[in-house]
N, C-alpha and C positions, 0 to 999 in steps of 0.2 A: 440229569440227563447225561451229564457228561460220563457218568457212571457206567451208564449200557451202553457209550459207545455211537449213541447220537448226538451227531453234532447240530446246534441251532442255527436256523435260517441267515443269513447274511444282513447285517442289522441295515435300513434303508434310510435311517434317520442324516442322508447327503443332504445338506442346502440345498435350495435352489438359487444363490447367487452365484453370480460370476464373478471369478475373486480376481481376474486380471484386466479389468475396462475400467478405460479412466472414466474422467467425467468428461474431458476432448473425445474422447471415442466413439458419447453419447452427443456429444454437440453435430460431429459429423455425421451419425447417422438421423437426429431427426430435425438438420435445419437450424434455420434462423429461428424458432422457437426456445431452442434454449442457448446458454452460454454458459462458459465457463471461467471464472475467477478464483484465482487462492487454490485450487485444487477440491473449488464445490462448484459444484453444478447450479444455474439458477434458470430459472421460467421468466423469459425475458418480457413477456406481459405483466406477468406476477408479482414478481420483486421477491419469488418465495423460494427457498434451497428445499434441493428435490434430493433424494437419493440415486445416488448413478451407478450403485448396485442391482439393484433390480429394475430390470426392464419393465416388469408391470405396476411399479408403482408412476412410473413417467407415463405410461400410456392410460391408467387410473385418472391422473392428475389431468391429460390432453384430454381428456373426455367429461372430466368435470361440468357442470355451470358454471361453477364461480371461474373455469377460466377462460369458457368462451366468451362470457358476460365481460372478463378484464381484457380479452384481445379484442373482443370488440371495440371499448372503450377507447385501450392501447393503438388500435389502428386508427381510430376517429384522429386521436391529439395530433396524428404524424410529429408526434419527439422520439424520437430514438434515444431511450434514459436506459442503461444497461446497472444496475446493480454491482458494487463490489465490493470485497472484502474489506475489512480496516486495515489488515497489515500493506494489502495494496494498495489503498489511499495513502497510508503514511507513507509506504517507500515510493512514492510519485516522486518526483525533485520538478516542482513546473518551474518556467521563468521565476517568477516572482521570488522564490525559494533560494535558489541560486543566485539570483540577482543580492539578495537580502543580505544571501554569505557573502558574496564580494565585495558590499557596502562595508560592512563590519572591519574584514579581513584589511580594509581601506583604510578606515578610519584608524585601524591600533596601525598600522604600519607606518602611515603618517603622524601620528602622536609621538612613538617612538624613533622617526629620523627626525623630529622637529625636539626630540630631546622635553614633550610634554607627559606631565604625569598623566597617565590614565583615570586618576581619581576627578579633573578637570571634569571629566566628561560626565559625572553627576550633580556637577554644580545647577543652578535649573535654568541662568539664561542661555547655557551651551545647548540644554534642553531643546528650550524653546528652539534657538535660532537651528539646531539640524531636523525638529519636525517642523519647520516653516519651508527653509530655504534648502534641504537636502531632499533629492528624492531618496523615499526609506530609511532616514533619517531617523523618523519614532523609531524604525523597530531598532537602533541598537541600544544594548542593554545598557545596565548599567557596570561601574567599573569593577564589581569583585566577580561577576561574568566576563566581562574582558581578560581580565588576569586569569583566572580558570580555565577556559575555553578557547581560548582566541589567541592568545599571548603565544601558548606554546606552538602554534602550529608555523605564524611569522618567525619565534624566535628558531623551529628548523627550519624554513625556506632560507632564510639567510644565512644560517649556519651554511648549508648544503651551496649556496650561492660564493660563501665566502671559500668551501675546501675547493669549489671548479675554480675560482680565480687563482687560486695558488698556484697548482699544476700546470 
């Protein structure tokens, strides 16, 4: 064709997605129905990831049975359970988490101003007596994790403690 000078029709084959809506975009426009974690979109009935590309797979999905059948359910229990990703469950820090590093961060700081080996702390009635008498006491490790993990970070706070007192 191109030969005589006719040129071919304008090819149509555009998506129909929208390539700049998050999956926030889609929470604000239909409600407490869905939410968003991690940068996916979930059916907060459902517990299911929807695509937040396409408008009409979300309104497919609102029109379902199985999800009036699960918002039914979902409104009966009155729990408000939101679905999330695992990278944002891991990077939560709750109390307990934080609590758990302070214990730690305790225990080697104490070991070493009391001038004791950290291998002590595998011995098993040291064991016993920090998950008896210590809260969070089980969770510290044992001592080739202390020295690893935990050693270095005491031995810069007091490094950093010891150059402020000079000055």
């Amino acid at each position: 064709m191109e030969r005589f000078g006719v040129k071919s029709a304008p090819s149509r084959n555009r998506s129909k997605t929208a390539l700049y809506v998050t999956p926030q975009d889609r929470v604000s426009e239909f409600g407490s129905e869905l939410h968003e974690d991690g940068g996916k979109l979930f059916c907060t009935s459902c517990n299911v990831v929807l695509n937040h590309v396409r408008k009409s797979a979300i309104n497919d999905h609102l029109k379902s049975k199985t999800h009036t059948k699960r918002k039914a359910e979902f409104e009966e229990q009155n729990v408000k359970k939101k679905q999330r990703t695992l990278t944002a469950s891991l990077q939560c820090n709750s109390a307990a988490q934080t609590e758990k590093s302070s214990v730690i961060q305790d225990f080697v700081k104490m070991c070493l101003e009391a001038n004791i080996p950290l291998e002590k702390a595998d011995h098993p009635s040291v064991r016993a007596f920090l998950s008896r008498y210590v809260k969070n006491g089980s969770s510290i490790p044992k001592s080739e994790q202390l020295r690893k993990a935990y050693l270095p970070d005491g031995y810069d706070n007091e490094n950093q403690l010891i150059n402020t007192e000079d000055r």
